[in-house]
C-alpha positions as a printed Julia matrix, in Angstrom:
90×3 Matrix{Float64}:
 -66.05  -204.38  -11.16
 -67.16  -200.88  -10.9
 -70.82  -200.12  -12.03
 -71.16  -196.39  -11.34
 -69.5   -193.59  -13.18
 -67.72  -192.29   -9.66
 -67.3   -195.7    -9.14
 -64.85  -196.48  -12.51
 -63.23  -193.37  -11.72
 -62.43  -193.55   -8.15
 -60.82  -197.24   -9.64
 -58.88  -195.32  -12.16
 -57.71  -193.25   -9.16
 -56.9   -195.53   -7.11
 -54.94  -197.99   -9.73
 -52.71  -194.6   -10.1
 -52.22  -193.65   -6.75
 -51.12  -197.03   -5.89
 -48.61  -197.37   -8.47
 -47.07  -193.83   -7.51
 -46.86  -194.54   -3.6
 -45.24  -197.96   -4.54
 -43.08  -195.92   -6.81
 -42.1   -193.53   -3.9
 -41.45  -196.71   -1.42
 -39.69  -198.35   -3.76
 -37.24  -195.59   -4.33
 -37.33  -194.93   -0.92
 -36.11  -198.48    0.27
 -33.47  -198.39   -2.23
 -32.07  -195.23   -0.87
 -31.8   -197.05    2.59
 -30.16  -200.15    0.79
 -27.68  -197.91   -0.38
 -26.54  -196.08    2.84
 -26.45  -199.55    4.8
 -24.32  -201.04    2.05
 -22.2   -197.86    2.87
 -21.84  -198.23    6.31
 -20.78  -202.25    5.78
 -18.16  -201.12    3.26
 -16.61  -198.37    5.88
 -17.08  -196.13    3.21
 -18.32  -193.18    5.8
 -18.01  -190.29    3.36
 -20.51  -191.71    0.69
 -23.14  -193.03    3.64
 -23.63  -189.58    4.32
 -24.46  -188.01    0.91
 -26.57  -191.45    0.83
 -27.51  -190.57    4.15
 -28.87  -186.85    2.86
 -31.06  -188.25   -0.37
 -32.12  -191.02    2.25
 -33.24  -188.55    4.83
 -35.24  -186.06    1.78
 -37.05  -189.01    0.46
 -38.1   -190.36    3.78
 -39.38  -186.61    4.78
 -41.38  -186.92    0.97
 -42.61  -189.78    2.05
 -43.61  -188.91    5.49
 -45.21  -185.52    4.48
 -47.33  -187.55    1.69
 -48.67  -190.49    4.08
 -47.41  -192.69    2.08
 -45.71  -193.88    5.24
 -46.23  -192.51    8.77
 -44.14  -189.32    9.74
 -43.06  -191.03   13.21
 -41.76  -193.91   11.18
 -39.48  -191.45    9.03
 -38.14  -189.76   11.72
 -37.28  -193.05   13.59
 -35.37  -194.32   10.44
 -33.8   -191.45    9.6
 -32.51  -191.63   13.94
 -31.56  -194.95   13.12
 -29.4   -194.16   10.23
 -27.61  -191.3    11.78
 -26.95  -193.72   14.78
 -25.43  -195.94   12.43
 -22.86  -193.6    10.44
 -22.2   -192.03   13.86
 -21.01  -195.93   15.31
 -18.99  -196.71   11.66
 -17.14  -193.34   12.13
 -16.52  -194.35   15.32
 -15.07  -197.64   15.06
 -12.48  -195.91   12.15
């Protein structure tokens, strides 16, 4: 436990930071459930307006730290890749 005064409010910081970036992955992870769930029912029109909510939340994320930016961009690569191969195969 915190003894300081800075310390029991860099805690109270920290508690709420953590809570709001597991917020923000949650969400975020989701949003990826929903476009792969998408792309394994064919349904091509939907993953991409998944797709676009997918990519805005990964860029969020990205821009915030709360994941790396290199990490966002490869995801959101990966996910285009994907919708591009189910149109594909239609």
């Amino acid at each position: 436990m915190p003894n300081s005064k800075s310390a029991k409010k860099r805690l109270r910081q920290n508690t709420a930071r953590r809570l709001r970036n597991r917020m923000v992955k949650s969400t975020m992870r989701s949003q990826l459930r929903n476009v792969h769930e998408a792309v394994a029912a064919g349904d091509t029109e939907k993953a991409e307006t998944e797709y676009r909510d997918a990519a805005k939340k990964l860029d969020r994320a990205g821009a915030r730290n709360i994941i790396h930016p290199n990490k966002a961009a490869r995801t959101k690569s990966r996910l285009q890749q994907l919708i591009k191969k189910a149109k594909q195969s239609d």
